[in-house]
Backbone as numpy.savetxt, mean C-alpha at the origin, in Angstrom:
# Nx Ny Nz CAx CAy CAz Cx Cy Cz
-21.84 -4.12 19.94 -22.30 -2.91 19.31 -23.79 -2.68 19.55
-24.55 -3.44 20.12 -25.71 -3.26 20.70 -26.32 -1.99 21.31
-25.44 -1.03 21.82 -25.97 0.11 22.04 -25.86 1.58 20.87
-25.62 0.91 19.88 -25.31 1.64 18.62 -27.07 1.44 17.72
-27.40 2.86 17.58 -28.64 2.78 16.74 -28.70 3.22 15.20
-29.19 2.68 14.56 -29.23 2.52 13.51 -30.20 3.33 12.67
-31.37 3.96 13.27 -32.62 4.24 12.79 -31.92 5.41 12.11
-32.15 6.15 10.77 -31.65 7.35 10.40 -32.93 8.53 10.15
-33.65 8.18 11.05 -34.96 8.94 10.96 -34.57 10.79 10.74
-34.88 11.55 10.20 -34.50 12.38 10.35 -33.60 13.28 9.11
-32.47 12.00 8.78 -31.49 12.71 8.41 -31.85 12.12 6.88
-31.50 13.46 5.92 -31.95 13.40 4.49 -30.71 13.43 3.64
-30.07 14.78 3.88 -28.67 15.15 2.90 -27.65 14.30 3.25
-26.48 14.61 2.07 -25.58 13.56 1.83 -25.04 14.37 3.48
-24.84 15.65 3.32 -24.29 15.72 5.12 -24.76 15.37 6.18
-25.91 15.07 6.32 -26.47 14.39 7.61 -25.88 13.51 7.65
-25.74 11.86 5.96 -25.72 10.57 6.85 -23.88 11.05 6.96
-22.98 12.01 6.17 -21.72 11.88 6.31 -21.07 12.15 8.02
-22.20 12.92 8.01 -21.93 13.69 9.49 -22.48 12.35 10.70
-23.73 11.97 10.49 -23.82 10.67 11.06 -23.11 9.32 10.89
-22.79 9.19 10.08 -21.68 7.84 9.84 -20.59 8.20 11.00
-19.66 9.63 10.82 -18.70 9.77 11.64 -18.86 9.52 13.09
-20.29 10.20 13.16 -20.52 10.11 14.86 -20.57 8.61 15.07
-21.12 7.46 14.84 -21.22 6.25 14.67 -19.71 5.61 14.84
-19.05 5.78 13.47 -17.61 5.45 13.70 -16.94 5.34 15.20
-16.67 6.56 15.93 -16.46 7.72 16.69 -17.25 6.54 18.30
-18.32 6.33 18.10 -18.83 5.76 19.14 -18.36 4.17 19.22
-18.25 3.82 18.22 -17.20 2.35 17.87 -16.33 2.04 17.85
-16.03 3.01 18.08 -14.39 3.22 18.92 -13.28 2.50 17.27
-13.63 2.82 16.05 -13.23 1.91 14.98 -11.40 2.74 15.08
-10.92 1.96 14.13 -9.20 2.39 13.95 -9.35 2.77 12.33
-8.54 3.96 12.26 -8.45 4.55 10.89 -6.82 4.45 10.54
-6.91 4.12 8.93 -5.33 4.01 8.54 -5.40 3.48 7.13
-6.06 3.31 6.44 -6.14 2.09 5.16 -6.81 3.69 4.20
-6.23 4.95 4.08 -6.64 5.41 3.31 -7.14 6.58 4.06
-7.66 6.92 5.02 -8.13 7.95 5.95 -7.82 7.77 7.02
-7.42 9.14 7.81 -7.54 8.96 9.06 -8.59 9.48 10.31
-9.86 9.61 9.58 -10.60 10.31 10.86 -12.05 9.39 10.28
-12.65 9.49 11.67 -14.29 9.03 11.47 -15.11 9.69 10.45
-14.69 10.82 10.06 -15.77 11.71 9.29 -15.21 11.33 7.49
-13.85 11.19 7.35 -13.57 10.93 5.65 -13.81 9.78 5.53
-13.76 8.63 6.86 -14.21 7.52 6.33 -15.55 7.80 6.13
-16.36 7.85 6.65 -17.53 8.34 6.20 -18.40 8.30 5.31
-17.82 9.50 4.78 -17.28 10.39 3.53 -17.41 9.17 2.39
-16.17 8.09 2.73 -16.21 7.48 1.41 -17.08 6.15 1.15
-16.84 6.09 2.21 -18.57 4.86 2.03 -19.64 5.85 1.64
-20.16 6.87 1.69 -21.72 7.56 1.13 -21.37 7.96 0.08
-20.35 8.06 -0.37 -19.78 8.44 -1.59 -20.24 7.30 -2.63
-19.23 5.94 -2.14 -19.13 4.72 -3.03 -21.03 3.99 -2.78
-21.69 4.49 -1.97 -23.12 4.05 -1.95 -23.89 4.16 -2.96
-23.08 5.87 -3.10 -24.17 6.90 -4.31 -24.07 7.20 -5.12
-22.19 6.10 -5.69 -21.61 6.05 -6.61 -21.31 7.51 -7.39
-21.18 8.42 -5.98 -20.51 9.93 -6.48 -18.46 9.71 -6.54
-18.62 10.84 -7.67 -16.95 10.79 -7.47 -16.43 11.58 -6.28
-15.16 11.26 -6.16 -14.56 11.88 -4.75 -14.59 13.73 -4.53
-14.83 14.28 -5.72 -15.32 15.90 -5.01 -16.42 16.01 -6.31
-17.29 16.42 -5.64 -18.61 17.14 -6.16 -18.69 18.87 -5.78
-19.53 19.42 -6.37 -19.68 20.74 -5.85 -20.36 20.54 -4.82
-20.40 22.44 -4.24 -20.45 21.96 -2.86 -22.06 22.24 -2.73
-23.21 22.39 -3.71 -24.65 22.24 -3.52 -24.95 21.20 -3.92
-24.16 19.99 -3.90 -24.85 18.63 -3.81 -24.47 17.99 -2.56
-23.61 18.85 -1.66 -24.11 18.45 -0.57 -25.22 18.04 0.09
-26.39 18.72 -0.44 -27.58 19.48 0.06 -28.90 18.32 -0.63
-28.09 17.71 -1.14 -29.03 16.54 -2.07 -29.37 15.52 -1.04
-30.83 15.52 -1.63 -31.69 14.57 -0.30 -31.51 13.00 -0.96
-31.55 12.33 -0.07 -31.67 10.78 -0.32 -32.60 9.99 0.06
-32.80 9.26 -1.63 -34.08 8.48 -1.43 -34.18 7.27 -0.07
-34.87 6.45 -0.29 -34.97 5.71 0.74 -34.12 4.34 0.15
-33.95 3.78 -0.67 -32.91 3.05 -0.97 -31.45 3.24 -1.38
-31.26 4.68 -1.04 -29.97 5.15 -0.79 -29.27 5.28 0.51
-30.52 5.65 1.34 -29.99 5.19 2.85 -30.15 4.01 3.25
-30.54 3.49 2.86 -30.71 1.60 3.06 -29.00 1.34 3.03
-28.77 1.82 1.68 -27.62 1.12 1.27 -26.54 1.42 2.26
-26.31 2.70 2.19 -25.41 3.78 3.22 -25.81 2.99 4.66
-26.80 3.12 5.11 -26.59 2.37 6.75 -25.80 0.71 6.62
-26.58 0.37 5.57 -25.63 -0.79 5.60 -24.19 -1.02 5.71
-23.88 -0.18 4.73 -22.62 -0.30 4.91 -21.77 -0.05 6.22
-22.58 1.19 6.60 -21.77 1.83 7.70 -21.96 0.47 9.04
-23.24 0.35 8.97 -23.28 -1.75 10.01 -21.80 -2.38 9.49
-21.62 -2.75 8.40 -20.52 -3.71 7.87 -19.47 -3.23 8.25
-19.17 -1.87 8.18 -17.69 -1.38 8.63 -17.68 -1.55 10.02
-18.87 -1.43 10.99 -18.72 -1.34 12.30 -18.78 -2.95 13.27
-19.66 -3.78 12.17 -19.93 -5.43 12.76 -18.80 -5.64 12.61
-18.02 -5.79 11.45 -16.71 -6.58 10.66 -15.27 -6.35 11.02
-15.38 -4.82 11.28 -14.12 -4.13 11.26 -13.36 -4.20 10.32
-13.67 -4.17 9.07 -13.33 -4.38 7.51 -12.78 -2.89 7.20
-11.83 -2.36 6.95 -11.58 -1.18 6.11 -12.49 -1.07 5.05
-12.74 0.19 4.95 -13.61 0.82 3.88 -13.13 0.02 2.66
-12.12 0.61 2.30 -11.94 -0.24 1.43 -12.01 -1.37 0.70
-11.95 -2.45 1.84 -12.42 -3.94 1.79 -14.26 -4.04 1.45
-14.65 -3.08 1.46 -16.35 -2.90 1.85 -16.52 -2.05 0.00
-15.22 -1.58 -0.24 -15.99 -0.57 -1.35 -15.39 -1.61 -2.88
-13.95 -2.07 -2.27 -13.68 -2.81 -3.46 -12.30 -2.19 -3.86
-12.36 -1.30 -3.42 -11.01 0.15 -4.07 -10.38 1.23 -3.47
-9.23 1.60 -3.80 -8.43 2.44 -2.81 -7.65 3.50 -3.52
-7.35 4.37 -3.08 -6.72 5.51 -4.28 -4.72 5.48 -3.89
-4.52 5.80 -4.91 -2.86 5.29 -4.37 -2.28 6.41 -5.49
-1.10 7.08 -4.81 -0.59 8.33 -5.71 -1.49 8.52 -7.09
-3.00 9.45 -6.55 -3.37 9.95 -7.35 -4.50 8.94 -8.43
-4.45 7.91 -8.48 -4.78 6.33 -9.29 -5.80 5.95 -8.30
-6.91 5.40 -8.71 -7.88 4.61 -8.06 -7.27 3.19 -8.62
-7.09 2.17 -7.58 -6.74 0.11 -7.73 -7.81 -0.39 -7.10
-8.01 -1.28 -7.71 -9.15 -2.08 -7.13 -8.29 -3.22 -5.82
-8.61 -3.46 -4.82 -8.09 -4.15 -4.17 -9.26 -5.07 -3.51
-9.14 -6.32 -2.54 -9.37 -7.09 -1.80 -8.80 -7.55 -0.80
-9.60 -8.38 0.41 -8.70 -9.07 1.12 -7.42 -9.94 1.10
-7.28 -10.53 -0.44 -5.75 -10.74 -0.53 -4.84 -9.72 -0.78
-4.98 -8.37 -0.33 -3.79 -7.83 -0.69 -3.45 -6.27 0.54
-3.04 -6.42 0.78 -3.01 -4.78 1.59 -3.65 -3.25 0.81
-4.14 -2.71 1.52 -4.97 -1.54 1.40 -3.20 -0.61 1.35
-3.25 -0.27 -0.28 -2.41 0.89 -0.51 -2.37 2.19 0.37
-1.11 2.42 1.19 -1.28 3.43 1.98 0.52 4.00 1.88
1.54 3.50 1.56 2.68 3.80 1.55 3.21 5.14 0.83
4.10 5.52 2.21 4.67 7.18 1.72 5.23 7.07 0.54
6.13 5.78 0.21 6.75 6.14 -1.65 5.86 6.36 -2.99
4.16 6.99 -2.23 3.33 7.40 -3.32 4.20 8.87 -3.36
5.10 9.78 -2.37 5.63 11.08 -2.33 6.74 10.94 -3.28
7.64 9.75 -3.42 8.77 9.51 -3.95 8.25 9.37 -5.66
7.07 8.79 -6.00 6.80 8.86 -7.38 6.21 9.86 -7.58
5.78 10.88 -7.22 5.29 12.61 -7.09 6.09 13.12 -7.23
7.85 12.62 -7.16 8.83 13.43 -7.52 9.42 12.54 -8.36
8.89 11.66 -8.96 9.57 11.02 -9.93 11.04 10.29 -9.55
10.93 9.90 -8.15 12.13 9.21 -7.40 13.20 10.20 -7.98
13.62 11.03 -8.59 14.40 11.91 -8.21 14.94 12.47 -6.87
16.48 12.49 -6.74 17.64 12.60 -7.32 17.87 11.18 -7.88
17.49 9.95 -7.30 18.03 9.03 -6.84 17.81 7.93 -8.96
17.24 8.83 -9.46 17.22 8.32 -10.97 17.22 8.82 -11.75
17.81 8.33 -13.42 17.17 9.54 -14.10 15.80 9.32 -14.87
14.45 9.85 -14.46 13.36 9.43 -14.43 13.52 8.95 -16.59
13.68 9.99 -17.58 13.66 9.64 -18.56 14.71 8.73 -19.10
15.45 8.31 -18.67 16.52 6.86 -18.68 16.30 5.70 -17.97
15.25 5.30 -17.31 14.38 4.47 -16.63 13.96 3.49 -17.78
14.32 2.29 -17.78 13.26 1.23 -18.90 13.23 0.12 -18.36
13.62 -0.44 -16.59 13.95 -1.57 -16.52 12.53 -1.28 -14.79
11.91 -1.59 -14.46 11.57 -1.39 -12.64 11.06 -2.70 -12.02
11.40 -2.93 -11.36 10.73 -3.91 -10.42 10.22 -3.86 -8.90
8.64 -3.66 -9.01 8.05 -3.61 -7.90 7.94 -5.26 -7.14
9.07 -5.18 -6.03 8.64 -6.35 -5.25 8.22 -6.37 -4.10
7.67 -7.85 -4.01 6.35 -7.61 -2.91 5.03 -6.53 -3.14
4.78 -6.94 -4.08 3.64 -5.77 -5.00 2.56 -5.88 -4.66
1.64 -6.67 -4.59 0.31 -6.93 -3.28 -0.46 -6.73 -4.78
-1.60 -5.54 -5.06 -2.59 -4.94 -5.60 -1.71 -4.02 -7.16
-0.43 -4.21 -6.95 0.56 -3.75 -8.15 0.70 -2.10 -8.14
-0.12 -1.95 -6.98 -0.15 -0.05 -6.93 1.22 0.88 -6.79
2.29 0.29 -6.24 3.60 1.44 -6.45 4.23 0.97 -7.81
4.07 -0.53 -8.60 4.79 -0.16 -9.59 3.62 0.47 -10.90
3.02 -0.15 -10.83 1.43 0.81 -11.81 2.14 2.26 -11.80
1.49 2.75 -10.43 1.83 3.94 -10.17 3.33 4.78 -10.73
3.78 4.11 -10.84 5.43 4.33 -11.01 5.75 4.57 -11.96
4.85 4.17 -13.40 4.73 4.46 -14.45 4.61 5.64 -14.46
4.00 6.50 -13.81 3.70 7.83 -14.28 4.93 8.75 -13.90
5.90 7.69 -13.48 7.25 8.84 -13.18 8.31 8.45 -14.56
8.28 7.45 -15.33 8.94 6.90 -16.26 8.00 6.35 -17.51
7.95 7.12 -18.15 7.57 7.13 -19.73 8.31 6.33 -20.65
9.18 5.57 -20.61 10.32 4.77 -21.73 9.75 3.41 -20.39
9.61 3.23 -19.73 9.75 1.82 -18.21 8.72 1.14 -18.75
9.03 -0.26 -18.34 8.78 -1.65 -18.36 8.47 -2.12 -17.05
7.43 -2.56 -16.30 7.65 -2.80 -14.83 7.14 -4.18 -14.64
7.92 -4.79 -13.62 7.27 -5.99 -13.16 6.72 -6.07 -11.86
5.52 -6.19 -11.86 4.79 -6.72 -10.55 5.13 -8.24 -9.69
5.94 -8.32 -8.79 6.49 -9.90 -8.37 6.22 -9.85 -7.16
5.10 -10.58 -6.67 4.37 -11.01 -5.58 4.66 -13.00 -5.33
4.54 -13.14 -4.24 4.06 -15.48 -3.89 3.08 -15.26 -4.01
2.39 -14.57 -3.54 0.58 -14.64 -3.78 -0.35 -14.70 -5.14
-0.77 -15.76 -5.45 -1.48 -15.75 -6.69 -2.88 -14.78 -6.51
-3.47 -14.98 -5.42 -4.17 -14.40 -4.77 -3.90 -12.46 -5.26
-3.22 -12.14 -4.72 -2.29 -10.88 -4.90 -2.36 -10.67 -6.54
-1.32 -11.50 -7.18 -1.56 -11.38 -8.42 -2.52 -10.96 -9.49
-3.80 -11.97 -9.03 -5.36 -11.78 -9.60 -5.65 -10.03 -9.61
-5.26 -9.65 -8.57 -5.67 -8.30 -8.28 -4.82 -7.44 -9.08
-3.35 -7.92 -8.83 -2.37 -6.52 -9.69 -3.13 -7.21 -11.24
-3.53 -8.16 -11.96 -3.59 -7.96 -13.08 -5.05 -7.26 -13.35
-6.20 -7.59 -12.56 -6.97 -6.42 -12.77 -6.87 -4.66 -13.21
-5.80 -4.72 -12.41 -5.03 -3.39 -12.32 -4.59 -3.12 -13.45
-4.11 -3.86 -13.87 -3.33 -3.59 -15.42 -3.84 -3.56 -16.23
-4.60 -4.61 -16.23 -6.41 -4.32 -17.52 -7.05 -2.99 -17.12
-7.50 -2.78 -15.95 -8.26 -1.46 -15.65 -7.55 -0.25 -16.34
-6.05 -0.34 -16.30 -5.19 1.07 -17.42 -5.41 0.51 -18.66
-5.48 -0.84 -19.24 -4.85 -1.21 -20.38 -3.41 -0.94 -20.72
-2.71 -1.47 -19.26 -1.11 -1.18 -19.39 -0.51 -2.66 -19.28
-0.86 -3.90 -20.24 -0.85 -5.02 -20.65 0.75 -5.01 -21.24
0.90 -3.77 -21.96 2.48 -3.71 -23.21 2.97 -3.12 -22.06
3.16 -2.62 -20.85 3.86 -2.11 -19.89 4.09 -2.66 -18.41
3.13 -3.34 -18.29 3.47 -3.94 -16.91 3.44 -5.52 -16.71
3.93 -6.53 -16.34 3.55 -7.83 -16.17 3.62 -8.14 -14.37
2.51 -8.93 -14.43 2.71 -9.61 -13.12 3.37 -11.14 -13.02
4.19 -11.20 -12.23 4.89 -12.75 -12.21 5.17 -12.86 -10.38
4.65 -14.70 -10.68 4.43 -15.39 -8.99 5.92 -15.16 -8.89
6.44 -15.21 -7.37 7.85 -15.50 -7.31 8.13 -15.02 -5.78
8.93 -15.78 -5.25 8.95 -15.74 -3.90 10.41 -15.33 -3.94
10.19 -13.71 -3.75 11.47 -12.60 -3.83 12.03 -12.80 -5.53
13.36 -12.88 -5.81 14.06 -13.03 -6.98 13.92 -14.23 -7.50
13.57 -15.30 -7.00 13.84 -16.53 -7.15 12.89 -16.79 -8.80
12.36 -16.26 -9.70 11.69 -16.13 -10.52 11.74 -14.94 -11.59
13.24 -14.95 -10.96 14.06 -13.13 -12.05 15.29 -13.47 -12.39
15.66 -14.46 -12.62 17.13 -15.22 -12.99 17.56 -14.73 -14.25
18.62 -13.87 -14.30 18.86 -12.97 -15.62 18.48 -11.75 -16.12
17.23 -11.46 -14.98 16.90 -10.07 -14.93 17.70 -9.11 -14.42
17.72 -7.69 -14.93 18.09 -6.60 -13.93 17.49 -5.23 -14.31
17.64 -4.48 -13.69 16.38 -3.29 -13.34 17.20 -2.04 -12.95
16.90 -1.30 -13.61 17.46 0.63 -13.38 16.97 1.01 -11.66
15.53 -0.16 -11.22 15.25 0.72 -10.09 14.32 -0.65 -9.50
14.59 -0.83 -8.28 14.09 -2.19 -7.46 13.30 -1.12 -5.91
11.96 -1.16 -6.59 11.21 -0.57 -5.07 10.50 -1.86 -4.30
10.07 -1.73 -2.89 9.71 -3.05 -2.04 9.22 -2.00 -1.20
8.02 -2.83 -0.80 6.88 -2.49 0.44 6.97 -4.17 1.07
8.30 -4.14 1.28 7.85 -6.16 1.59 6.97 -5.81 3.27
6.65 -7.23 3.48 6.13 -7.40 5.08 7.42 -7.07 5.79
7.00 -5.97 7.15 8.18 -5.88 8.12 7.97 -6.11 9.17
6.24 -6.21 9.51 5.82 -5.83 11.03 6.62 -7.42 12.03
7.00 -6.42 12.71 7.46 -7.97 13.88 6.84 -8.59 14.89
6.86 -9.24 15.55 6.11 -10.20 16.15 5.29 -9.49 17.23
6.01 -8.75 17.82 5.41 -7.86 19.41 4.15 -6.96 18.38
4.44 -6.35 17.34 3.47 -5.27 16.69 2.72 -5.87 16.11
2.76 -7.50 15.47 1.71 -7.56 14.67 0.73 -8.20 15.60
0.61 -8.60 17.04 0.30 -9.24 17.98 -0.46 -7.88 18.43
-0.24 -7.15 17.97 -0.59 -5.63 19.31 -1.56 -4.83 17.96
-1.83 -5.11 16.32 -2.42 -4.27 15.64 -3.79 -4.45 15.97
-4.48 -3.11 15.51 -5.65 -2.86 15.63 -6.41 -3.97 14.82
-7.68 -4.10 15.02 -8.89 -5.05 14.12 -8.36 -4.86 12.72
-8.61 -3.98 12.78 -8.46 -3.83 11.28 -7.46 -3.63 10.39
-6.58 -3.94 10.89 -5.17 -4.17 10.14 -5.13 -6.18 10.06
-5.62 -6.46 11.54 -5.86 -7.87 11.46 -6.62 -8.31 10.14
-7.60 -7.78 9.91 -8.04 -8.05 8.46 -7.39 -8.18 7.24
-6.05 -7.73 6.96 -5.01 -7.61 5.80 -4.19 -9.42 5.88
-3.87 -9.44 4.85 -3.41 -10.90 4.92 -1.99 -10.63 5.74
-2.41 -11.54 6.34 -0.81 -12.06 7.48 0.94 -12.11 6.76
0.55 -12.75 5.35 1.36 -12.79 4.49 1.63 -11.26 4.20
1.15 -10.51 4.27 1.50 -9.31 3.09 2.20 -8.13 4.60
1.99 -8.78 5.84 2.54 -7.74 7.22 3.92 -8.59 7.34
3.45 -9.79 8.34 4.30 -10.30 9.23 5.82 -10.62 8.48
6.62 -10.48 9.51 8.23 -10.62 8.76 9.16 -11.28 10.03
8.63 -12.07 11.13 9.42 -12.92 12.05 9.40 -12.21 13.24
10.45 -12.29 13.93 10.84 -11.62 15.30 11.25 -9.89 15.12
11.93 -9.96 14.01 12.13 -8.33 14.20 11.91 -7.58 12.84
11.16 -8.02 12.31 10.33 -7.53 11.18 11.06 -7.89 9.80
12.34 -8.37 10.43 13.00 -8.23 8.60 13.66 -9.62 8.41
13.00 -10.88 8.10 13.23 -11.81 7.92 12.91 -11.32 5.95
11.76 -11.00 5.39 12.56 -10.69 3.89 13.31 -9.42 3.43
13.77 -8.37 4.38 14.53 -7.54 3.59 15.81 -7.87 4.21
15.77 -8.57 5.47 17.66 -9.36 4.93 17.87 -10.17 3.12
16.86 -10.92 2.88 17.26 -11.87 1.94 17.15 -10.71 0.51
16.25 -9.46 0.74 16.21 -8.48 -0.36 17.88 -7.72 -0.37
18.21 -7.25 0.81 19.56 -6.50 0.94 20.57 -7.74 0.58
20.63 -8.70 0.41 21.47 -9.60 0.22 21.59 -9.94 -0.90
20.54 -9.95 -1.68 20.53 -10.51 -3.41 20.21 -9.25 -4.37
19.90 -8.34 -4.39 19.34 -7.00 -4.99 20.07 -6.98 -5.56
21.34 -6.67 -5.51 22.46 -6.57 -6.17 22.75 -6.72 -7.73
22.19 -8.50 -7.24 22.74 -9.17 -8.76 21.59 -8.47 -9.56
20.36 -8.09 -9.43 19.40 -7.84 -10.09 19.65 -6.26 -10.39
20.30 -5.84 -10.22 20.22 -4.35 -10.33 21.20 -3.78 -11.38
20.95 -2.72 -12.41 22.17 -2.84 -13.21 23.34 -1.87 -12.41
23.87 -1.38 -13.34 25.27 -0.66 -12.85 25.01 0.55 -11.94
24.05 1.00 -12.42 23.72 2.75 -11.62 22.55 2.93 -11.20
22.11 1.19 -10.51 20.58 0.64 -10.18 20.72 0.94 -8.95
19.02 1.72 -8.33 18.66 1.92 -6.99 17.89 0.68 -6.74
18.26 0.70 -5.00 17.30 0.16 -4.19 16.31 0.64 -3.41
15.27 0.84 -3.39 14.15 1.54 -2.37 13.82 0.75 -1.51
13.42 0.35 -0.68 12.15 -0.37 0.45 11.87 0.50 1.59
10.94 0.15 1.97 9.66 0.50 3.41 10.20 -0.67 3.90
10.16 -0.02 5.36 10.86 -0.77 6.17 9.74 -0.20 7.27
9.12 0.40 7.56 8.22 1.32 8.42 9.50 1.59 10.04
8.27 1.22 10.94 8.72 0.89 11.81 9.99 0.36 12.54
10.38 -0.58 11.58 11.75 -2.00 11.61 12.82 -0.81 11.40
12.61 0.45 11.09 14.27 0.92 10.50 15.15 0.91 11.68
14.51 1.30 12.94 15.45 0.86 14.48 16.35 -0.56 14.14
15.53 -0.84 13.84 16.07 -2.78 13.82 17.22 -2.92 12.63
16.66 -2.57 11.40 17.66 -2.02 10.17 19.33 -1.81 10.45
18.63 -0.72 11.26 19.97 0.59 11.60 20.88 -0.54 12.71
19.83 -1.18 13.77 20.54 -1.66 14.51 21.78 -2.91 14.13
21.29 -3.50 13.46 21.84 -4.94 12.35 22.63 -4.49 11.16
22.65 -3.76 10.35 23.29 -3.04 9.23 23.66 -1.49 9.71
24.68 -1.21 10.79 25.03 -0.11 11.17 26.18 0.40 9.57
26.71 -0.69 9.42 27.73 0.10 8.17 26.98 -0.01 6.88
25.45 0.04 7.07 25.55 0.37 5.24 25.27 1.51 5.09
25.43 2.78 4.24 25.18 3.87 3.82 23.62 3.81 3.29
22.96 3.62 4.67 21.61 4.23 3.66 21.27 5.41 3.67
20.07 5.36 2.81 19.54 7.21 3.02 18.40 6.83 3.45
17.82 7.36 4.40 16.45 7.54 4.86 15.31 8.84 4.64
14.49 8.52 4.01 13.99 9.76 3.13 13.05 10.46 4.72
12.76 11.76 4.58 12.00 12.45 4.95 10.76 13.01 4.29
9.63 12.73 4.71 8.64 12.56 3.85 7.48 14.05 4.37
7.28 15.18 3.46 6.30 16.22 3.84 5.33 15.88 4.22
4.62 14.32 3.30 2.95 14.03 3.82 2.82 13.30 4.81
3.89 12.53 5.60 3.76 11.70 6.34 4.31 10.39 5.94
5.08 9.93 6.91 5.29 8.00 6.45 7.02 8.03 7.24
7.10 6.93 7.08 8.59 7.16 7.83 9.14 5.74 7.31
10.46 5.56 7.66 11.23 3.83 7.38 11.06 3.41 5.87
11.38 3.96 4.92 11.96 4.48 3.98 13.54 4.17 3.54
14.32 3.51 2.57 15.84 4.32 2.77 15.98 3.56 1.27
16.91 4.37 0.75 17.10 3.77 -0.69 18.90 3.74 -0.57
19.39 2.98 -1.25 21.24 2.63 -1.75 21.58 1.82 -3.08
22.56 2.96 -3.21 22.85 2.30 -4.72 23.91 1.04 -4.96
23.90 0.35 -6.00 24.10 -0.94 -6.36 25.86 -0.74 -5.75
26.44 -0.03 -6.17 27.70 -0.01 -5.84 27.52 -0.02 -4.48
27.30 0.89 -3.64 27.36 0.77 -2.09 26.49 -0.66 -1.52
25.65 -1.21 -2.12 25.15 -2.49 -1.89 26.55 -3.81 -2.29
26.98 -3.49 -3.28 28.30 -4.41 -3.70 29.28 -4.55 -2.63
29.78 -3.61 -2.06 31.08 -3.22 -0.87 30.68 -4.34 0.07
29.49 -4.53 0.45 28.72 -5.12 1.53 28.30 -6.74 1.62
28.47 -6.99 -0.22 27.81 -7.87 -0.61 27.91 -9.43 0.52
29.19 -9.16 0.68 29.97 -10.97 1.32 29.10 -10.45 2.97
29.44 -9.66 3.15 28.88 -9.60 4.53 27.17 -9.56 4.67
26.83 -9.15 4.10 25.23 -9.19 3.82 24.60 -10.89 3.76
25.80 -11.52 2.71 24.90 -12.79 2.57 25.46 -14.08 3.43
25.93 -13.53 4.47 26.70 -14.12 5.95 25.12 -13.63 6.56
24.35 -12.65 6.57 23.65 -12.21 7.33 22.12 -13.09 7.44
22.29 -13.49 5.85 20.45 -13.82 5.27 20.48 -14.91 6.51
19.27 -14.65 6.98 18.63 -16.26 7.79 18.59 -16.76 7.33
18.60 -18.07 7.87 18.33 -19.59 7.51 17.29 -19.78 6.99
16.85 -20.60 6.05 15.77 -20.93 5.12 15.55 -22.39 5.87
């Protein structure tokens, strides 16, 4: 990065350094995805989190000049995003997820998943949002889709179930930061194996899918996310075989299944040609998606757990 200059001589308003950060970005050839996708909103949210402004201001504080230890701070950062290849995020501390600011870190993935669209509709058809009291977010990272999820079910109880203690630390921040202590718990547990007797109106999963060729081929800065919270074997679904295989017992009578599958749904579709899933279509973007209900998961059951890999 040696031919990248740093001096901000010149530039005063919050639009100069926003407008200069991007050009910077832009020349660093950096990868966007953890929350933005262009050089200029990342930007944006580092001079933001510098100047400890909220995410929209009016638009004549654009025009607001900055002292000299405000651009100190701001170049810095914008060095750290460009030396490190750290997502903003990782640099600010926090990430916004359907609507909710979570505090996150390097143990956990940078909230970015389309089923923030599915709790915007209150997972409707697929529940009945005010008959909801049972949810379990697995593979929960930072606890942001089941947190979040709350705001589609008012009577719900949710559990955050991550292996990562690491992970954990973070979703319970999360839960202190609402004071949603009487509503949400976090518990260690590697898949179900730590839900024996549980069952749930609604089982959502962002588990790891990426497979071996893609996680070998991601940008820097996805490399930065824990290995644990992507990688999923040779064809991405070494844990949503063992999720499609046991869900079941955990689910009650007229219980959905959700997971992100991204990418892997080729692979899905290819390996589970007879299960009836649904694959959602998403307005904002996101794809590999599919939700099925407990009964159509049952039909399948014997053949599914012929399927789980070897442990």
């Amino acid at each position: 990065m040696s031919d990248l200059n740093y001096q901000h001589d010149g530039l005063e308003s919050i639009t100069d350094f926003v407008r200069w950060g991007g050009s910077l970005f832009i020349k660093a050839d950096l990868f966007f995805g953890h929350g933005t996708d262009n050089a200029f909103d990342e930007s944006k949210v580092l001079v933001f989190h510098a100047l400890s402004l909220p995410a929209n201001i009016p638009e004549n504080y654009w025009a607001s000049r900055l002292n000299q230890s405000e651009k100190q701070a701001v170049t810095e950062l914008f060095q750290r995003r460009i030396e490190t290849r750290k997502p903003a995020a990782y640099l600010t501390g926090e990430a916004w997820f359907a609507g909710i600011r979570f505090k996150v870190n390097e143990s956990t993935l940078v909230p970015r998943s389309p089923i923030a669209e599915l709790i915007a509709n209150r997972y409707e058809p697929w529940v009945e949002p005010d008959s909801v009291t049972d949810v379990l977010d697995l593979c929960t990272g930072s606890g942001c889709i089941g947190i979040a999820s709350l705001q589609a079910f008012p009577n719900a109880q949710v559990d955050l179930v991550d292996i990562s203690p690491e992970a954990l630390e973070v979703a319970n921040q999360n839960i202190e930061l609402y004071g949603l202590q009487e509503f949400a718990k976090a518990i260690e547990s590697d898949l179900f194996s730590a839900l024996k007797g549980k069952q749930y109106d609604l089982i959502v999963s962002n588990p790891p899918y990426v497979d071996k060729i893609e996680m070998d081929a991601l940008p820097e800065e996805f490399q930065q996310e824990p290995r644990l919270g992507l990688e999923a074997g040779d064809d991405g679904l070494d844990l949503v075989r063992k999720i499609l295989a046991e869900a079941s017992t955990y689910l009650k009578e007229d219980g959905v299944l959700i997971v992100e599958v991204g990418v892997s749904q080729y692979f899905i579709e290819s390996v589970y040609p007879e299960l009836p899933l649904f694959w959602f279509d998403f307005e904002q973007g996101g794809e590999g998606v599919f939700a099925i209900n407990k009964s159509e998961l049952d039909v399948f059951q014997s053949l599914l757990e012929q399927r789980v890999a070897p442990v």
